[in-house]
C-alpha positions as a Markdown table, in Angstrom:
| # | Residue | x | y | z |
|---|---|---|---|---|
| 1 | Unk | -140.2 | 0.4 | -0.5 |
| 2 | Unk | -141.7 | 0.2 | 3.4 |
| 3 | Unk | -140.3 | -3.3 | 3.6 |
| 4 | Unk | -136.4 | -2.1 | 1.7 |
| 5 | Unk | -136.8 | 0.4 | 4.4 |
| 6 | Unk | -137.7 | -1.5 | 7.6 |
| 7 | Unk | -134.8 | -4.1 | 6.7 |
| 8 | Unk | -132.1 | -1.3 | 6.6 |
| 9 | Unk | -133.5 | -0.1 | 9.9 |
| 10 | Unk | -133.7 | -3.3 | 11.6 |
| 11 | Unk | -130.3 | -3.9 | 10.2 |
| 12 | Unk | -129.1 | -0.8 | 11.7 |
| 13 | Unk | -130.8 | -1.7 | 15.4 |
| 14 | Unk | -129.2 | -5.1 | 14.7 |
| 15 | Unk | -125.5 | -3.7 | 14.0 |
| 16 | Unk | -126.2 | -1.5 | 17.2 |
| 17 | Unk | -126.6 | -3.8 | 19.3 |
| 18 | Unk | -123.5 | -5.6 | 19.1 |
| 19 | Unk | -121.2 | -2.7 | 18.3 |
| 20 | Unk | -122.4 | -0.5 | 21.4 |
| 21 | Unk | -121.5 | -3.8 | 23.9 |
| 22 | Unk | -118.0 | -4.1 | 22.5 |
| 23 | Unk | -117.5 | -0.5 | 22.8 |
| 24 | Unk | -118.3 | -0.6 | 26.3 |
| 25 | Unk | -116.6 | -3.7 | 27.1 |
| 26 | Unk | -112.5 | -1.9 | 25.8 |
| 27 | Unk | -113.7 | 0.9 | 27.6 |
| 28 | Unk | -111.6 | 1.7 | 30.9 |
| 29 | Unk | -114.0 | 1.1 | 34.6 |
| 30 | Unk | -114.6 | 4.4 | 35.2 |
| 31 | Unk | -116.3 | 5.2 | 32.0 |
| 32 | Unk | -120.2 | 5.1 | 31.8 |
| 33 | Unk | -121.6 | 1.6 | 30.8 |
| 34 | Unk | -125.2 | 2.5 | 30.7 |
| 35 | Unk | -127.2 | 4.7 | 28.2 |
| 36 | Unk | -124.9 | 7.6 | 27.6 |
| 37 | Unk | -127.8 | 9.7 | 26.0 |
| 38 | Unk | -129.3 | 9.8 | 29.9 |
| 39 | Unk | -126.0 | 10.9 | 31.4 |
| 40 | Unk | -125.9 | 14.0 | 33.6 |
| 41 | Unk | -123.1 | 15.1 | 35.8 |
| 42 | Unk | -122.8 | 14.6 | 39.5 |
| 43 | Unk | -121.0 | 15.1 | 42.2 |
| 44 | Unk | -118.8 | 11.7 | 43.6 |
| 45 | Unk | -118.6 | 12.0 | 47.0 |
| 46 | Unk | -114.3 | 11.0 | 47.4 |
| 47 | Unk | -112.9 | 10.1 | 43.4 |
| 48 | Unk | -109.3 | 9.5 | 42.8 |
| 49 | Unk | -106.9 | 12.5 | 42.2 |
| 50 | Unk | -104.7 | 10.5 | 40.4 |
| 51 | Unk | -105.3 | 7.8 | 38.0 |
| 52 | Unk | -102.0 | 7.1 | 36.0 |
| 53 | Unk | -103.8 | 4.3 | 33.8 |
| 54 | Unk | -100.0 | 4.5 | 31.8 |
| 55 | Unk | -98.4 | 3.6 | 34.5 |
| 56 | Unk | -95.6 | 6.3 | 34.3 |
| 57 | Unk | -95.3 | 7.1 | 38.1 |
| 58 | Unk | -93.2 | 5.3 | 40.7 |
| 59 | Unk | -95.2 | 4.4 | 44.4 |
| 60 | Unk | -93.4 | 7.2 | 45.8 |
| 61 | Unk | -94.2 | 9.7 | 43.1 |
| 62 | Unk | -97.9 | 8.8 | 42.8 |
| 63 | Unk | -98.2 | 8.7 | 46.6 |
| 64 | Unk | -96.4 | 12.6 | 46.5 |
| 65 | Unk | -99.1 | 13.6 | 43.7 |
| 66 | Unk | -102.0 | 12.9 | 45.7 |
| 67 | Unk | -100.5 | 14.3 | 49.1 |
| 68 | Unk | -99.7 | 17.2 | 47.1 |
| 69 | Unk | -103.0 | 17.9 | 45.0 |
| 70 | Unk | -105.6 | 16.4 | 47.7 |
| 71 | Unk | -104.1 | 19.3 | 50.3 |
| 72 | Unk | -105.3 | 22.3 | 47.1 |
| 73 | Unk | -108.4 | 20.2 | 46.8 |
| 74 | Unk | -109.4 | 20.0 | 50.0 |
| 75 | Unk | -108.3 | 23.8 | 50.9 |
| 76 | Unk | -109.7 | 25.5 | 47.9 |
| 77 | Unk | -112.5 | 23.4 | 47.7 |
| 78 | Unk | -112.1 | 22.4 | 43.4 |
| 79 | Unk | -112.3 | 19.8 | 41.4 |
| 80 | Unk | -109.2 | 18.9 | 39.8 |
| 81 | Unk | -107.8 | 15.7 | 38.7 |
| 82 | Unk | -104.2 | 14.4 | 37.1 |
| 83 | Unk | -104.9 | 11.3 | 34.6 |
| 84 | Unk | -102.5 | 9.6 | 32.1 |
| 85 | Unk | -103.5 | 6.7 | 29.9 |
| 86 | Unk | -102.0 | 4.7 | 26.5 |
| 87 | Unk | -105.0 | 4.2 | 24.4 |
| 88 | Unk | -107.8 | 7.2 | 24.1 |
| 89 | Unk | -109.8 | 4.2 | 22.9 |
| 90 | Unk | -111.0 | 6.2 | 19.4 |
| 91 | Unk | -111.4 | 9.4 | 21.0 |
| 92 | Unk | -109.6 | 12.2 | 20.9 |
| 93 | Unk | -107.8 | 13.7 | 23.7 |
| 94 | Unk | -110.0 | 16.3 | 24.4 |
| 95 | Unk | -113.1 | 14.0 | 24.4 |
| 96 | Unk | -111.1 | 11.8 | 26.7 |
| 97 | Unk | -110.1 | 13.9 | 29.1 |
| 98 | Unk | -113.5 | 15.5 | 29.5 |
| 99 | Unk | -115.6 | 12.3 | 29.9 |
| 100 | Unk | -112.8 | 11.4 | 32.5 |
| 101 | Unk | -114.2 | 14.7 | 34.6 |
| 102 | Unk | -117.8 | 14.1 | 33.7 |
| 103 | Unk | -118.0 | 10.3 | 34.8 |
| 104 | Unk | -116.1 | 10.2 | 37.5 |
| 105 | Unk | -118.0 | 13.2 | 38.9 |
| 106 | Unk | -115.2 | 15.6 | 38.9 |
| 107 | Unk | -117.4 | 18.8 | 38.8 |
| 108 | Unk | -118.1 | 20.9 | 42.1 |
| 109 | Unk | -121.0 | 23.8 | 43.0 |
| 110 | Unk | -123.9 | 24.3 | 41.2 |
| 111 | Unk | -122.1 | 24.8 | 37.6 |
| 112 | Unk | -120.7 | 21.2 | 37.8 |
| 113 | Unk | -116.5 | 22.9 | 37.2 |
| 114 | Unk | -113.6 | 21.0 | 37.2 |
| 115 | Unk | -110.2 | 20.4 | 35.5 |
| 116 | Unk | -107.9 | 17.4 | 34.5 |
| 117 | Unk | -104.0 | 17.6 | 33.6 |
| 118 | Unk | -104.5 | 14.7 | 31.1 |
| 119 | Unk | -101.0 | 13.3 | 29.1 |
| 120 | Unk | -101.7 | 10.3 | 26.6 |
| 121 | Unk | -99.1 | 8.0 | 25.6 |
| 122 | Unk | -101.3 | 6.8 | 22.9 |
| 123 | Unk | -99.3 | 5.5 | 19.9 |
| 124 | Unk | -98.8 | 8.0 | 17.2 |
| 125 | Unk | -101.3 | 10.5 | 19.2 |
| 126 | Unk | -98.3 | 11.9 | 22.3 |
| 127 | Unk | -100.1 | 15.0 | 23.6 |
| 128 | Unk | -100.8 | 16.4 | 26.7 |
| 129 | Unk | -104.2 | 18.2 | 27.7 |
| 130 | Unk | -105.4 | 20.6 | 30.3 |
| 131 | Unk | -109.4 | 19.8 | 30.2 |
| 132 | Unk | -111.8 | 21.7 | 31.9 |
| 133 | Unk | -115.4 | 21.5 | 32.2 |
| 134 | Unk | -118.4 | 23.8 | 32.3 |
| 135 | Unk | -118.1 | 26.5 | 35.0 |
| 136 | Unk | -114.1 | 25.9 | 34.7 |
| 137 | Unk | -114.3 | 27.1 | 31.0 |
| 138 | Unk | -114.2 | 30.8 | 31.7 |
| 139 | Unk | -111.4 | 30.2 | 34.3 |
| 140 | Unk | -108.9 | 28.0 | 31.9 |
| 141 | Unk | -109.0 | 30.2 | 29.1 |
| 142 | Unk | -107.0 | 29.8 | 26.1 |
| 143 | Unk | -104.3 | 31.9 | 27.4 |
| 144 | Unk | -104.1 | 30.2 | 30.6 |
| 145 | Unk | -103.6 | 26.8 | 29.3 |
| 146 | Unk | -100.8 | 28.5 | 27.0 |
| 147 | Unk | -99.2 | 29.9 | 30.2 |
| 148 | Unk | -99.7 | 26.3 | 31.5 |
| 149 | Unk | -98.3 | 24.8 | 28.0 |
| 150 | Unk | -94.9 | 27.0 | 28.4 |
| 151 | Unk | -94.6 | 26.1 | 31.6 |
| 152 | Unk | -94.5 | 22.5 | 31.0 |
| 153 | Unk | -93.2 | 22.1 | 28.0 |
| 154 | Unk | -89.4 | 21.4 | 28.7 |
| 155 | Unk | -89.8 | 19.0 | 31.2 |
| 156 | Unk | -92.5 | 16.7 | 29.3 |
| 157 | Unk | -90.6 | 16.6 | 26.5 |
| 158 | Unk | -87.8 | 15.8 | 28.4 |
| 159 | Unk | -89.7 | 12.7 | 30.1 |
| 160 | Unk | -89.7 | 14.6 | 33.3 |
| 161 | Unk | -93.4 | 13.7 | 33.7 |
| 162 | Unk | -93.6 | 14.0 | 37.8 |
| 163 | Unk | -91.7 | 17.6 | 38.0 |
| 164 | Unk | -94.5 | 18.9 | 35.5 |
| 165 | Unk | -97.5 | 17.5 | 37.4 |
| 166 | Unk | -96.0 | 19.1 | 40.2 |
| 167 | Unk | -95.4 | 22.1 | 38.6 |
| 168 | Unk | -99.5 | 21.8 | 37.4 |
| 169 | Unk | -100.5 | 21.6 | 40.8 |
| 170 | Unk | -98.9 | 24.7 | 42.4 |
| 171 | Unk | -99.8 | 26.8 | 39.4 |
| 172 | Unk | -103.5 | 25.5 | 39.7 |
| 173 | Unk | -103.3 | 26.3 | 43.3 |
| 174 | Unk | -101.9 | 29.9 | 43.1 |
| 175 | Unk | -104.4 | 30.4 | 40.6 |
| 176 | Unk | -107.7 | 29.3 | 42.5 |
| 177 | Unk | -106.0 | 31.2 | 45.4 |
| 178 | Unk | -106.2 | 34.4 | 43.2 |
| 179 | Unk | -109.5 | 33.9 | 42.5 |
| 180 | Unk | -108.7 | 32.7 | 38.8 |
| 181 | Unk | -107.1 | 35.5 | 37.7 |
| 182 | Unk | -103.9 | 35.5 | 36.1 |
| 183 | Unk | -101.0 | 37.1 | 38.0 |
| 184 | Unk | -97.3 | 38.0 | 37.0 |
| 185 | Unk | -96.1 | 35.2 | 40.1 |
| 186 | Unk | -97.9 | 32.2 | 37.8 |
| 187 | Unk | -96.8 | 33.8 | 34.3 |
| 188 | Unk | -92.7 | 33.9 | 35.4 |
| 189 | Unk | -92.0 | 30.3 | 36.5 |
| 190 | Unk | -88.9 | 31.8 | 38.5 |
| 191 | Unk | -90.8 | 34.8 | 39.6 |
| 192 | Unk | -89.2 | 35.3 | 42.8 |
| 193 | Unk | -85.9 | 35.1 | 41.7 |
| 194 | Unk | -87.0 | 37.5 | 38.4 |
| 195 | Unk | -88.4 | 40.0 | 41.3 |
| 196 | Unk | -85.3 | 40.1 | 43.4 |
| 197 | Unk | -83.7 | 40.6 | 40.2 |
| 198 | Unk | -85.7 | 43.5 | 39.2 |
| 199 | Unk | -85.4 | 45.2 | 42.4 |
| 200 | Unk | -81.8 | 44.8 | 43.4 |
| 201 | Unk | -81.3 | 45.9 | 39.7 |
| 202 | Unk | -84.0 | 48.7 | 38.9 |
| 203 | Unk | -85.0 | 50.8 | 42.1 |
| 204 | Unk | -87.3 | 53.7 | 41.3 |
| 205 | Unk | -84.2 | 56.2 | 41.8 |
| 206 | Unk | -81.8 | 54.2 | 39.6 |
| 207 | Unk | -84.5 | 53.9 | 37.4 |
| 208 | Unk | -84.9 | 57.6 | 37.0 |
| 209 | Unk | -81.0 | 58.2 | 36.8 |
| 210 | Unk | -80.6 | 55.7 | 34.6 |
| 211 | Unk | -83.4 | 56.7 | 32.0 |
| 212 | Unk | -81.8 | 60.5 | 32.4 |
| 213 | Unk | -78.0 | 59.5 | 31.8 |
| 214 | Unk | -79.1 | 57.4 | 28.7 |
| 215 | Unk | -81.2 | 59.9 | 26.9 |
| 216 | Unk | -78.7 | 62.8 | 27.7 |
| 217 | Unk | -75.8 | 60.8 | 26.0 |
| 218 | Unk | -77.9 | 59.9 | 23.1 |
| 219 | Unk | -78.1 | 63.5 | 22.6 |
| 220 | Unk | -74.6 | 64.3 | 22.8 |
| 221 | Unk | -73.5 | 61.7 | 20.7 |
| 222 | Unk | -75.8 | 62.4 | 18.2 |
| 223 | Unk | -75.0 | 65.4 | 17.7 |
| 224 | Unk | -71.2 | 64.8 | 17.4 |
| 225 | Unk | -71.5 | 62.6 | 15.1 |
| 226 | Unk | -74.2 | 64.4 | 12.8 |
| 227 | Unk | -72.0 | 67.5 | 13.1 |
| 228 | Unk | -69.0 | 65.6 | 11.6 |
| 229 | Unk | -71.1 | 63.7 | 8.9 |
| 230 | Unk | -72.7 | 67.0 | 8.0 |
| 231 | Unk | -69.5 | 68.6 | 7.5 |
| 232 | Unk | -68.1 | 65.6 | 5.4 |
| 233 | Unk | -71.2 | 66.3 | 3.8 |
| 234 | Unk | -70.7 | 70.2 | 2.7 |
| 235 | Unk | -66.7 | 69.1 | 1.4 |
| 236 | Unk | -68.3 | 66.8 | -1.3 |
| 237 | Unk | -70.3 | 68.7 | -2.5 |
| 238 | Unk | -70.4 | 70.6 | -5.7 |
| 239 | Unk | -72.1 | 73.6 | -6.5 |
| 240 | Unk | -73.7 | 74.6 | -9.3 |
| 241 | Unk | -75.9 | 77.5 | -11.0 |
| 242 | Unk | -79.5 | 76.9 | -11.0 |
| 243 | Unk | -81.7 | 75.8 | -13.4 |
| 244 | Unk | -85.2 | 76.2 | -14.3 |
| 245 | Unk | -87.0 | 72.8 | -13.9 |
| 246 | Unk | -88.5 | 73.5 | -17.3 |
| 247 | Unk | -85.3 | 73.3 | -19.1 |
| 248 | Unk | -85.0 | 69.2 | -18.5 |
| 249 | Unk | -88.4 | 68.8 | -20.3 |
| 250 | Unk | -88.6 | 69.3 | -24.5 |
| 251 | Unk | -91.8 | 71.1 | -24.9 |
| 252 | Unk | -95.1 | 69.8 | -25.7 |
| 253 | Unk | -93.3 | 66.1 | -24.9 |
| 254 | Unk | -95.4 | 65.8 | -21.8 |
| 255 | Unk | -99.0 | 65.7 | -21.0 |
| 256 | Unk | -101.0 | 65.2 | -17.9 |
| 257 | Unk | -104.2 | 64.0 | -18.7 |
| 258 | Unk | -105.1 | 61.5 | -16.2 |
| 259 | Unk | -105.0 | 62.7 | -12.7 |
| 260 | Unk | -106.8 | 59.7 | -10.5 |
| 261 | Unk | -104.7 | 59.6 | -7.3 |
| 262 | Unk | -103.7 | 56.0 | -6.3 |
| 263 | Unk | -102.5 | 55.5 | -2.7 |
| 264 | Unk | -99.5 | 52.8 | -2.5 |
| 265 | Unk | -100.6 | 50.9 | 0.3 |
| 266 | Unk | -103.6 | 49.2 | 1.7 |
| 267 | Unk | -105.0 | 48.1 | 5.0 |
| 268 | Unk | -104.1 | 44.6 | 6.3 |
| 269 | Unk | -106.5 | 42.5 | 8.7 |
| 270 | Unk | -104.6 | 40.3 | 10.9 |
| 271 | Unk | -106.5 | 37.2 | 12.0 |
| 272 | Unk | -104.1 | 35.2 | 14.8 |
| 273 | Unk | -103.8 | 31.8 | 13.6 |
| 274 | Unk | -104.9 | 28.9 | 16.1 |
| 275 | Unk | -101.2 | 27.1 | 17.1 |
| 276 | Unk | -101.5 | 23.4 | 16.8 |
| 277 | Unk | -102.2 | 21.8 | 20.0 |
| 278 | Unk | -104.0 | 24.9 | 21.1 |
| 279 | Unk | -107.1 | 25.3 | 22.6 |
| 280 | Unk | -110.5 | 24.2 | 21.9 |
| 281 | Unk | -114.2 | 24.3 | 22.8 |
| 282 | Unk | -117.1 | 21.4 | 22.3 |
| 283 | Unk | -119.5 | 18.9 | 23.6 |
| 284 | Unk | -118.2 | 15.8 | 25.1 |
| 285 | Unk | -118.3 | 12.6 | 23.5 |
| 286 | Unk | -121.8 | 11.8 | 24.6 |
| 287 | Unk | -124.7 | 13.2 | 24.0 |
| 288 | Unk | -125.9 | 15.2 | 27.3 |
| 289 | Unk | -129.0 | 15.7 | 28.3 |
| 290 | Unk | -128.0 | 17.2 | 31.5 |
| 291 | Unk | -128.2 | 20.7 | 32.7 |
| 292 | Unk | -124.4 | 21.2 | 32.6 |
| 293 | Unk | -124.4 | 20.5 | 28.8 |
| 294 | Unk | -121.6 | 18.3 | 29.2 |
| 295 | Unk | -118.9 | 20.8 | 27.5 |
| 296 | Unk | -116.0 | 21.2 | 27.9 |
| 297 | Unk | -112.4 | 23.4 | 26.8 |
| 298 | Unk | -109.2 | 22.0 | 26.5 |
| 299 | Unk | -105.6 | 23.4 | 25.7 |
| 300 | Unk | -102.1 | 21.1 | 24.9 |
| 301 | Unk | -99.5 | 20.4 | 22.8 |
| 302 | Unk | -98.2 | 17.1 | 20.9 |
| 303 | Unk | -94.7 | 15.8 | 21.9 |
């Protein structure tokens, strides 16, 4: 039995050892070669802002995406990234994308946060992904990355890839700006124009007015036209003596014996179903013995 056992474990070591090499070898530079059970996050001193590993962006477009989100990095002081690649190389997106952050020392402060716009190209696997990493979690929450989702959802699918980076970047911005709270300027892409809208449209004293004139013509219409149904109402109808209820029934034909009251309705729990693509929470695809943990969250759709 020991020596069964000690040929199925040196097997194992054996099968190991050529498996883990070749896994490193597909695997793009920037991933970690060495021992990933020893990994722990850290801070790179200048990484890339842009790595478009599927080659998607023109010279001018890629040189325009890291003018545009090295100026919020360097203001605001975050770690953020914009990554694209053709082959999650057996991982899934999510995975991906967060061991993009974590190896390529993304995170900033003490709690190691930082967040990657991801889109992968990968064959039968289309998606796109916004991936953040342990103190970012709390900040790109699964509503966020929905607003996010909405807001670049016609032009991905649409092959506009460069107006939705762009549009990643200022909403990232505003947002860090805000102090990572949700406003009404980052959930109405054409907030400005939806404000001037609202204002030339709606001032408080029209609003009044308005809410006045409405209810007060409700009232009168309503009334006219109940009044004329009611007296259509009082021409059909014929009248008749009354009768004594007891008179329909044939006595001793009805009985009421069993007088259990059951109620016609019943209370219905709603539990909001997860959309596909949505959000989701885990450990990265190595096993961290780091302080950070090496989670992440990450939010997306398919196209």
């Amino acid at each position: 039995m020991m020596k069964r056992f000690l040929t199925v474990l040196f097997s194992a070591i054996l099968i190991m050892s050529f498996v883990l090499p070749a896994f490193a070898e597909n695997m793009p530079d920037w991933y970690y070669k060495g021992d990933l059970s020893e990994f722990s996050d850290f801070h790179a001193e200048n990484p890339p802002r842009v790595v478009d590993d599927a080659d998607i962006f023109s010279d001018e477009e890629e040189a325009e995406l890291n003018n545009r989100i090295n100026e919020v990095v360097e203001n605001l002081g975050i770690g953020y990234a914009l990554f694209t690649d053709n082959n999650n190389h057996g991982l899934s997106p999510e995975e991906y994308s967060s061991d993009f952050l974590h190896f390529g020392g993304y995170g900033v402060g003490d709690g190691y946060g930082a967040v990657v716009f991801y889109i992968s190209f990968e064959e039968g696997n289309r998606c796109w992904r916004t991936t953040s990493i342990n103190s970012y979690e709390s900040i790109f929450t699964s509503y966020v990355t929905f607003q996010i989702d909405e807001m670049v959802d016609a032009d991905i699918r649409a092959g506009r890839y460069y107006e939705a980076y762009l549009k990643h970047i200022d909403f990232v911005g505003k947002l860090f700006e805000n102090g990572g709270e949700l406003t009404d300027e980052l959930i109405y892409a054409d907030y400005d124009e939806y404000e001037a809208n609202y204002s030339a449209d709606y001032s408080d004293d029209d609003k009044d007015s308005n809410i006045f004139t409405t209810i007060a013509a409700a009232v009168v219409v309503g009334a006219i036209v109940g009044g004329m149904h009611l007296a259509s109402c009082k021409k059909a109808m014929r009248v008749v003596s009354p009768v004594d209820a007891h008179e329909y029934l044939v006595k001793g034909s009805f009985d009421l014996r069993d007088k259990q009251v059951y109620y016609l309705y019943s209370t219905v729990t709603k539990t909001e179903k997860q959309k596909s693509g949505g959000s989701s929470g885990g450990g990265s695809s190595y096993s961290s013995g780091s302080s950070s943990g090496g989670s992440y969250s990450s939010g997306g759709r398919s196209f």
